[in-house]
N, C-alpha and C positions, 0 to 999 in steps of 0.2 A: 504494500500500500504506500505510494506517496501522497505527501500534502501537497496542493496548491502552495506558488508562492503568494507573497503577501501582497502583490497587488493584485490577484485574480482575484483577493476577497473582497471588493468595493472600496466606496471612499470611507465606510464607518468605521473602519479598521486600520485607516492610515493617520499617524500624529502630524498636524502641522508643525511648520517651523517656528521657531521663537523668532527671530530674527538678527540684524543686527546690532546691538551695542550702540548706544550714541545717546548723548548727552555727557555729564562730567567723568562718569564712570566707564568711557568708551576706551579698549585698551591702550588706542593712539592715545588720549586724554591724562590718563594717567599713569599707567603702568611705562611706561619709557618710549613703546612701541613694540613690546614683545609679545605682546597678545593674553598678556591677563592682566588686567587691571582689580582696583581692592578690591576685596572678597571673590574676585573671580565672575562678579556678576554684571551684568546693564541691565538699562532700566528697559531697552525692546524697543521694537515701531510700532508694536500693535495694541491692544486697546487693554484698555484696564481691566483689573481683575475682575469689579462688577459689571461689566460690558459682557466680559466673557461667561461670566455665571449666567448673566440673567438669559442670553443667547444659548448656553445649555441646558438651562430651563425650558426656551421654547423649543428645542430640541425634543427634550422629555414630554413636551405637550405633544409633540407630534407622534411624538414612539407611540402614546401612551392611546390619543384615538385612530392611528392606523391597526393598533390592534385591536381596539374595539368592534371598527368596521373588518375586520378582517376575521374576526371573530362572529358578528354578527351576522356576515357572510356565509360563513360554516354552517351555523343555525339555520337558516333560514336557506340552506340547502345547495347557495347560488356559487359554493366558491367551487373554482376550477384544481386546484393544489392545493391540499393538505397542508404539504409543508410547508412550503411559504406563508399559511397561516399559523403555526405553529414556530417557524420561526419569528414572525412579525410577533407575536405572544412572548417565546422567551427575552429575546432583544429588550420589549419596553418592561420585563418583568427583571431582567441585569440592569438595565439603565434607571429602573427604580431604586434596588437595592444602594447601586453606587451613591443614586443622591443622600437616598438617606446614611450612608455610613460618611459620605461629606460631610451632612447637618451634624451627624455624631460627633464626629473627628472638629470642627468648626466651634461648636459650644463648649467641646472640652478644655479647645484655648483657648475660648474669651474666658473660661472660668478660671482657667490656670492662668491669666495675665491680671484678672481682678482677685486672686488669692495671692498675689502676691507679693511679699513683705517688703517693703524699703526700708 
């Protein structure tokens, strides 16, 4: 048995890029020009953290009524492929979990930054 490689899987399975580096912490900026600057990190081109949350949020809204109608589909007798309905099911039922172990993961460090001692 071989796998597919990883771009046969779709785009939902590929990580974008972070991008380049730029502003004060860009490695030309700071680090000499040797390609790491402090902490190794930049601040990116691309959109903020809440940008990108709220945009895999509507993500998760989409997962979550394709499966619905894809499910509803099944029921109601009219779907053509099983699995693609049952894929469309697992996907937005992963893509649920992960949020919620985010919200987990998210509240335990606002709590562990407001428990802690100065």
């Amino acid at each position: 048995m071989t796998l597919p490689p990883v771009a046969a899987l779709g785009a939902e399975w590929q990580i974008p890029g972070i991008g380049a580096p730029t502003g004060p912490t860009a490695p030309d900026a700071v680090g000499g020009g040797d390609g790491v600057g402090v902490g190794g990190v930049g601040s990116g081109t691309g959109a903020g953290f809440g940008d990108v949350l709220a945009k895999q949020i509507g993500n998760l809204t989409d997962l979550q009524e394709g499966a619905a109608s894809a499910s509803q589909s099944l029921a109601n007798g009219t779907a053509t492929d099983i699995s693609s309905v049952v894929t469309a099911v697992e996907k937005a039922q992963l893509a649920m979990q992960l949020a919620g172990q985010i919200r987990t993961k998210g509240s335990e460090a606002i709590n562990d930054i407001f428990h802690t001692q100065i």
